[in-house]
C-alpha positions in Angstrom: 0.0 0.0 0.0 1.2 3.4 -0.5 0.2 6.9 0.2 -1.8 7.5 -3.0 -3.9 5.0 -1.7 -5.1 6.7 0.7 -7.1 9.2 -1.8 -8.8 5.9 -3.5 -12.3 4.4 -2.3 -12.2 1.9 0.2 -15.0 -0.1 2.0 -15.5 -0.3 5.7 -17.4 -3.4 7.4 -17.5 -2.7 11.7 -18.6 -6.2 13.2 -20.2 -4.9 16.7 -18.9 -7.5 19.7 -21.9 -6.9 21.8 -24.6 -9.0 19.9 -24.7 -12.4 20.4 -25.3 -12.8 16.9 -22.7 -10.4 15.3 -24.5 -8.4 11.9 -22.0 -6.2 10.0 -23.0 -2.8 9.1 -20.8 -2.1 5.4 -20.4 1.3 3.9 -18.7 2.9 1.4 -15.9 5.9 1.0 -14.8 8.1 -1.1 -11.1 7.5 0.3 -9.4 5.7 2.6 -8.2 8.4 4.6 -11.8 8.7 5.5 -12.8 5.1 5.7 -10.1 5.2 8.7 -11.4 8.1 10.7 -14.8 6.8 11.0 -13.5 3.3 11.5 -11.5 5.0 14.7 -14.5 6.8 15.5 -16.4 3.2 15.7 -14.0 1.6 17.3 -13.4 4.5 20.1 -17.2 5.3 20.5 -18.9 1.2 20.0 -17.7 -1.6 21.0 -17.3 -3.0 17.2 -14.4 -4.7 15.0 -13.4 -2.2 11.8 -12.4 -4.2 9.1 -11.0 -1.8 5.8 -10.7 -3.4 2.1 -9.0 -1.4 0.0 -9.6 -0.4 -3.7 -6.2 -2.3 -4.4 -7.3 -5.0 -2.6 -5.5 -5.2 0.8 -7.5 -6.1 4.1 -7.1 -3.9 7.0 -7.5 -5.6 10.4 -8.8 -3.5 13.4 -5.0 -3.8 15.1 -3.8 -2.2 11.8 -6.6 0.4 11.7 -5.7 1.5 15.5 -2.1 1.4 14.7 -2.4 3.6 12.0 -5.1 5.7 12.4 -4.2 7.0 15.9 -2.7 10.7 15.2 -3.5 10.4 11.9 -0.1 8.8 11.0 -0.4 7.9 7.2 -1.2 11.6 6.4 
């Protein structure tokens, strides 16, 4: 992954851990950059899983996401 792909669309999935029976909520962004703000913004304000796929393909695991969207690092 590089840094131009952070200005490509990428799809965010959050699986919340609270339901027994876990239902994912998908949606859709413009970018990446923004697909990782409201996954941090999940993660900090739910108790849910963020799970990223790329328009290049890769899969971004929550660890990843908080690793890397804390301070806004990849900017």
């Amino acid at each position: 992954m590089t840094r131009a792909d952070l200005d490509k669309p990428a799809d965010l999935t959050l699986w919340p851990t609270h339901r027994p029976v876990p239902v994912a909520v998908g949606r859709s962004f413009p970018t990446l950059r923004d697909a990782l703000a409201a996954a941090a913004a999940a993660m900090d304000a739910e108790d849910a899983r963020a799970w990223i796929i790329t328009e290049g393909g890769d899969i971004l695991a929550p660890n990843w996401i908080r690793a890397n969207a804390a301070g806004q690092r990849l900017q």
